[in-house]
C-alpha positions as CSV (number, residue, x, y, z in Angstrom):
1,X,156.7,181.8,87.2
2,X,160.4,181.2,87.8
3,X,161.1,184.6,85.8
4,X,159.2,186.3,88.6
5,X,160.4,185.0,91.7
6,X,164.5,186.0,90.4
7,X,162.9,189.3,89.9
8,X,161.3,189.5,92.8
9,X,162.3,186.9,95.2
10,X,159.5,187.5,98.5
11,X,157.0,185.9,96.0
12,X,158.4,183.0,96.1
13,X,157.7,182.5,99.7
14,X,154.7,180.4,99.6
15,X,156.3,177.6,97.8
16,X,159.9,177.6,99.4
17,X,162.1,179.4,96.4
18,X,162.5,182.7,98.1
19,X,166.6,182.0,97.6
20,X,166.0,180.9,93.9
21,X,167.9,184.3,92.9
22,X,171.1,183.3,94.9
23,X,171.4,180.5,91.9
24,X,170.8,182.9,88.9
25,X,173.2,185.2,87.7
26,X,172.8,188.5,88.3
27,X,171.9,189.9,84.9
28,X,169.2,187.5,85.0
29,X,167.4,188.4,87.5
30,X,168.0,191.8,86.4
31,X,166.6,191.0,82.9
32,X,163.8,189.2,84.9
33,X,162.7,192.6,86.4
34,X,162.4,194.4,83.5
35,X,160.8,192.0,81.4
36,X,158.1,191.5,84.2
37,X,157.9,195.6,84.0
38,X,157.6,195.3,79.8
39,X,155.3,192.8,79.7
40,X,153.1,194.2,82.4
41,X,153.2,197.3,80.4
42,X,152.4,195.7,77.2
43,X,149.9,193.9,78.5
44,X,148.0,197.3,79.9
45,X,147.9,199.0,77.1
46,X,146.6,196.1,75.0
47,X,143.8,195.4,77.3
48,X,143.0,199.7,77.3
49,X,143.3,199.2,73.7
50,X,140.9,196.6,73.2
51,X,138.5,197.7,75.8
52,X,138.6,201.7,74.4
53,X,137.8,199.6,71.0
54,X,135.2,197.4,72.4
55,X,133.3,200.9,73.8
56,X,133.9,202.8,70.7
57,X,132.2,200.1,68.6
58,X,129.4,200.1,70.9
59,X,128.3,203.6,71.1
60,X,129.1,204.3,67.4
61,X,127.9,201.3,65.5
């Protein structure tokens, strides 16, 4: 959670930390972002993966 909002500080409006990156050092959040971009990535392909698996096994079993 904290990784996101010093990457991308409006989400952090709902709870009051919208100036959490002001703390952080710049790198950080920087790191932050593309870590949030790398997982998210990741994440797609594995659940494509998985899913193009999970279809493949059905139709061809």
């Amino acid at each position: 959670m904290f990784m996101r909002v010093l990457g991308v500080p409006s989400s952090g409006k709902k709870r009051g930390i919208e100036n959490a990156y002001k703390l952080a050092p710049k790198w950080y959040c920087k790191v932050s972002r593309y870590f949030i971009t790398v997982f998210l990535i990741n994440f797609s392909v594995l659940i494509l993966s998985v899913l193009a698996g999970s279809i493949y096994m059905w139709l061809y079993e």
